[in-house]
N, C-alpha and C positions, 0 to 999 in steps of 0.2 A: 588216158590222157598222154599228150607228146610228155616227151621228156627234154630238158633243156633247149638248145636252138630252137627245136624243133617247136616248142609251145607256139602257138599263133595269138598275140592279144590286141582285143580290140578295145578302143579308149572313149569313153563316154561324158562329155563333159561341156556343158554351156557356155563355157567364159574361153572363148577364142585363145588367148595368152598362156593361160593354164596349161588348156588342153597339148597347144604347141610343145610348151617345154617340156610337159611329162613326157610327149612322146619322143621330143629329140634327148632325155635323159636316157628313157631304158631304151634307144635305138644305140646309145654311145656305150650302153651295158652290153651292147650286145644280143638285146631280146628282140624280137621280131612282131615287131606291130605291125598289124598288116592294113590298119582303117582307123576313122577315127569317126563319132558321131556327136552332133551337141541337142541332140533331145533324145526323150523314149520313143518316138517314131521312127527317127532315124537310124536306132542302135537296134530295134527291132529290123527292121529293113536289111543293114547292112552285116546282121546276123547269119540272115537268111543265107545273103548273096555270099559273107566270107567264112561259113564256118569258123570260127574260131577259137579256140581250146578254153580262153579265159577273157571274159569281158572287166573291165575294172570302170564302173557306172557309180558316178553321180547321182544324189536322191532328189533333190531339188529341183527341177528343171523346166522351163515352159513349154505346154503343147501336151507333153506328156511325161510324168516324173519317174523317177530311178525305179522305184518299187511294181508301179504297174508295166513297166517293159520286163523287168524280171520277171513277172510271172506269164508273161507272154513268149517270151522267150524259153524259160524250159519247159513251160506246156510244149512247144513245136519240137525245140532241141537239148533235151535233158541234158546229155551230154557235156553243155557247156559249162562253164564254171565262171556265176556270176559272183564279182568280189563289191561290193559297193565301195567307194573311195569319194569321201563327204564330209564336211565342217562339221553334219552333226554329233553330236554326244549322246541325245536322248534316248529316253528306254525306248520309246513309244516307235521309233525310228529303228532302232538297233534290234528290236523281236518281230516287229512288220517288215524287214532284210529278211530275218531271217524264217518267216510263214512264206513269206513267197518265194522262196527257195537259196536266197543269195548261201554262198559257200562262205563267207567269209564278211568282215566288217575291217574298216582301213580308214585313222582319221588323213585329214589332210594336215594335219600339225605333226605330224611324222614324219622325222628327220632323214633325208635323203639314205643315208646309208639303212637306217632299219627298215626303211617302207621298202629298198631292193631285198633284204635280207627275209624279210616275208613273206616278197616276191620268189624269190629262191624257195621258200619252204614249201609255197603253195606247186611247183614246182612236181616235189620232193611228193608230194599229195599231203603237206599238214596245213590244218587251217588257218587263214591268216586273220588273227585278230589284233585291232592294236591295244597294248597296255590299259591294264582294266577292264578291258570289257570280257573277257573268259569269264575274269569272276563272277560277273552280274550276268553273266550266261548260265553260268551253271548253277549259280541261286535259284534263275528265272525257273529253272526247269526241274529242281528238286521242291518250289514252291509247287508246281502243277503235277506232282507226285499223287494219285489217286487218296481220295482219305473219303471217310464215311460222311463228312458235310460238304462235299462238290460236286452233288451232283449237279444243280444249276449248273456249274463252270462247267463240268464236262458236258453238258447239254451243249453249250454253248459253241465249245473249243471242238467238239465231232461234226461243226457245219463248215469246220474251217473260211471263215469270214477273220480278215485282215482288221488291224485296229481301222484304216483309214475308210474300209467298207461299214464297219460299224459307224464311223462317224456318217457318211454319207445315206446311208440310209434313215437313220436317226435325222437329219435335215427333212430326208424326202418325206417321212412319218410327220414331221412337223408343219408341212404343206409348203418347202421352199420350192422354188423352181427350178431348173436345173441351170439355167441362168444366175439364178440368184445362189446357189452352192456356192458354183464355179467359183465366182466374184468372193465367197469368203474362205473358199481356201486355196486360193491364188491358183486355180489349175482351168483347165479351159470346159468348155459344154460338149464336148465331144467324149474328153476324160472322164467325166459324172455319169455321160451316157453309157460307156464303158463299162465302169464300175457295179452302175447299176444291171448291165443285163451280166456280169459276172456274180453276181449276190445271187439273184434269180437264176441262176444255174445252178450255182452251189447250193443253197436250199432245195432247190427241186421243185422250183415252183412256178404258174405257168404268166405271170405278170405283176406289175406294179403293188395290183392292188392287193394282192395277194404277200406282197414283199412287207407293204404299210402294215397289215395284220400282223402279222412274224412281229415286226418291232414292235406294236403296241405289247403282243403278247409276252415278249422276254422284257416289256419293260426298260423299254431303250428311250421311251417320254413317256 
């Protein structure tokens, strides 16, 4: 990764205003934003085009959300260094960051000076988490510490499937449409379809119906 000036970040964020000022804050730092994107379409796209050292991406987003551009994004460019930077607090948020590769988790209720000061460390190569969340990181991960009654989990957690791919497929098992997902978890019928041919990859399996199996089997309904 660059070092100092040198770092290239690209800013990922929905809400017009936001997005503005964050970027004219760490431009008046001195960092180098080179783009800026307000969906996971676009943040995937302008990946492509800007290499960038560190993307700092929103999880929430219309069209396509923070989570599934991150793992579209270091599938093609490892390299980069996704930080989410996001109102949420949740687990379920903060370990599907961190399954699909994000480097790092950042709320947005982080005070100008500390959010640049973990900008600086990420930097430096240390990971930038805000306040709290290390520790429920490092619980998360000595709780999935091998023991003689996990094997189910480890069955589970060796298909590397996202909590939000487990939800979606658990729908699809349920006979929703991909229309009717969409509509309850605020993401669009593109994103579902997405999802779903990423499950069926990751399992190794050659369609839907074969994906429906899988959930009935682990017991997902």
């Amino acid at each position: 990764m660059a070092q100092g000036d040198d770092v290239k970040i690209l800013l990922v964020d929905d809400h017009p205003i936001f997005l503005e000022g964050l970027k004219n804050l760490l431009i008046l730092r001195g960092l180098d934003v080179v783009g800026t994107a307000r969906n996971g379409w676009e943040a995937i796209d302008q990946a492509g085009l800007l290499a960038p050292d560190v993307i700092l991406m929103d999880i929430i987003m219309p069209g396509c959300d923070g989570l599934t551009a991150t793992r579209v994004i270091k599938a093609r460019q490892p390299g980069i260094k996704v930080v989410m930077l996001t109102m949420s607090e949740t687990d379920e948020d903060l370990f599907s960051a961190i399954n699909s590769g994000a480097f790092g988790y950042l709320l947005k209720t982080e005070d100008t000076d500390r959010l640049l000061m973990r900008l600086e460390g990420l930097i430096r190569g240390e990971v930038p988490l805000s306040q709290g969340l290390a520790a429920r990181v490092l619980n998360e991960f000595a709780q999935r510490a091998p023991s003689s009654g996990s094997i189910a989990q480890d069955a589970r957690a060796d298909n590397h499937l996202t909590s939000r791919q487990i939800q979606v497929l658990t729908l699809v098992a349920q006979g929703f449409t991909y229309k009717e997902i969409a509509t309850k978890l605020f993401l669009t019928e593109r994103t579902i379809k997405y999802h779903m041919g990423e499950i069926i990859e990751r399992l190794h399996l050659e369609n839907r119906r074969q994906a429906i199996d899988y959930a009935r089997a682990m017991k997902y309904i």
